[in-house]
C-alpha positions as CSV (number, residue, x, y, z in Angstrom):
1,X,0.0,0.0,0.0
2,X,1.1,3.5,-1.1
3,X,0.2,6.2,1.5
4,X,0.4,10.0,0.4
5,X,-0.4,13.2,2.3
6,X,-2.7,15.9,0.6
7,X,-1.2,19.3,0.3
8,X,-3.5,20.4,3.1
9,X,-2.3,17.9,5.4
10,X,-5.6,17.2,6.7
11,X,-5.7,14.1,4.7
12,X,-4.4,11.3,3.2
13,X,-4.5,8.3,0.0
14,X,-4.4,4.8,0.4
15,X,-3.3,3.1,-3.3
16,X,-3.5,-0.9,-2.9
17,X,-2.0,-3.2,-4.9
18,X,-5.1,-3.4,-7.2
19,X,-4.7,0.3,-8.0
20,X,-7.9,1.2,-6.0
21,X,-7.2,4.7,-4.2
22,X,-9.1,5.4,-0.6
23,X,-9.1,8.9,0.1
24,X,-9.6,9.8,4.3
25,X,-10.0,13.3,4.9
26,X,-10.5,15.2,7.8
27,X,-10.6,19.0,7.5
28,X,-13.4,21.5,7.9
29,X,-14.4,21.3,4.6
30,X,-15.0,17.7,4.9
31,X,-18.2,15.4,6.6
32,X,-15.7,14.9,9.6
33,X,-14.7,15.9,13.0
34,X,-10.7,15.9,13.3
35,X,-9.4,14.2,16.1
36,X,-13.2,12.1,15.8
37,X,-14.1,11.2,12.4
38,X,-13.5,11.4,8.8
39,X,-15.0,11.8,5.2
40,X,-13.8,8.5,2.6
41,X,-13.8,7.8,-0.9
42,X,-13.0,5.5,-3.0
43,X,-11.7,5.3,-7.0
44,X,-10.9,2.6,-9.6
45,X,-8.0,3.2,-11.2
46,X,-9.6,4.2,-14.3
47,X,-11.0,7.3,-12.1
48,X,-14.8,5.7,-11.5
49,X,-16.1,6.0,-8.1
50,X,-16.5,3.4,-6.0
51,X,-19.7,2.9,-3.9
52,X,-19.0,2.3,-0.3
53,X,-21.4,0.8,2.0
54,X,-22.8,4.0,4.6
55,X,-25.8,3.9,7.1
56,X,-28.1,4.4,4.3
57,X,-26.9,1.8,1.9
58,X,-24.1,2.8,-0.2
59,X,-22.5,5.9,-1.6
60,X,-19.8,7.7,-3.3
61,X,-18.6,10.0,-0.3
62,X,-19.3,8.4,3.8
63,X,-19.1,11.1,5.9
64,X,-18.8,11.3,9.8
65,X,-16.6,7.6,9.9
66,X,-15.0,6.9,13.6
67,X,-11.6,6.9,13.2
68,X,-12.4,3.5,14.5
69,X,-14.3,2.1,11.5
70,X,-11.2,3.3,8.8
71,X,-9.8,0.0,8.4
72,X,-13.3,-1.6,7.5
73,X,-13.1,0.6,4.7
74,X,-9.2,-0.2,3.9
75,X,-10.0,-4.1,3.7
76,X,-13.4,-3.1,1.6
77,X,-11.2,-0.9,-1.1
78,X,-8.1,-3.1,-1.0
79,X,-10.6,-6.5,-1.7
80,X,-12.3,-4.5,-4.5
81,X,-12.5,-7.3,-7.2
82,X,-12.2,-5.4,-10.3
83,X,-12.8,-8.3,-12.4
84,X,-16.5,-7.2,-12.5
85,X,-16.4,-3.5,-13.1
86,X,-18.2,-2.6,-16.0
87,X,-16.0,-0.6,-18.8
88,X,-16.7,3.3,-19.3
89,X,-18.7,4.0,-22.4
């Protein structure tokens, strides 16, 4: 796993082996709390968004995570079979 900083420094990427990228960020411009929670997202590595499972059944962008519940999302992104993604048209 690749891990860089944002220029911001209030956040960071996650690029596994598959080439899947989690983003974690925490500033105020983000569905987070610092020191509490963060905002994640997830990308293919052709760019498309990947849907991540949130209290309302999945989305793009989970806001409000417990800093506690950012390695659920680590194994989701870094098991992402891409075998099955459809192609962009």
């Amino acid at each position: 796993m690749l891990v860089t900083r944002n220029p911001s420094g209030k956040g960071l990427h996650c690029e596994f082996k598959n080439g899947c990228v989690l983003s974690i960020q925490w500033n105020e411009m983000n569905y987070a709390v610092e020191g509490e929670s963060v905002e994640v997202a997830a990308w293919e590595p052709s760019g498309n968004w990947i849907d991540l499972p949130d209290s309302s059944g999945a989305d793009t962008i989970v806001g409000w995570v417990p800093l506690k519940e950012v390695g659920k999302f680590m194994d989701i992104v870094r098991a992402y079979d891409l075998t099955f993604v459809q192609p962009v048209v």
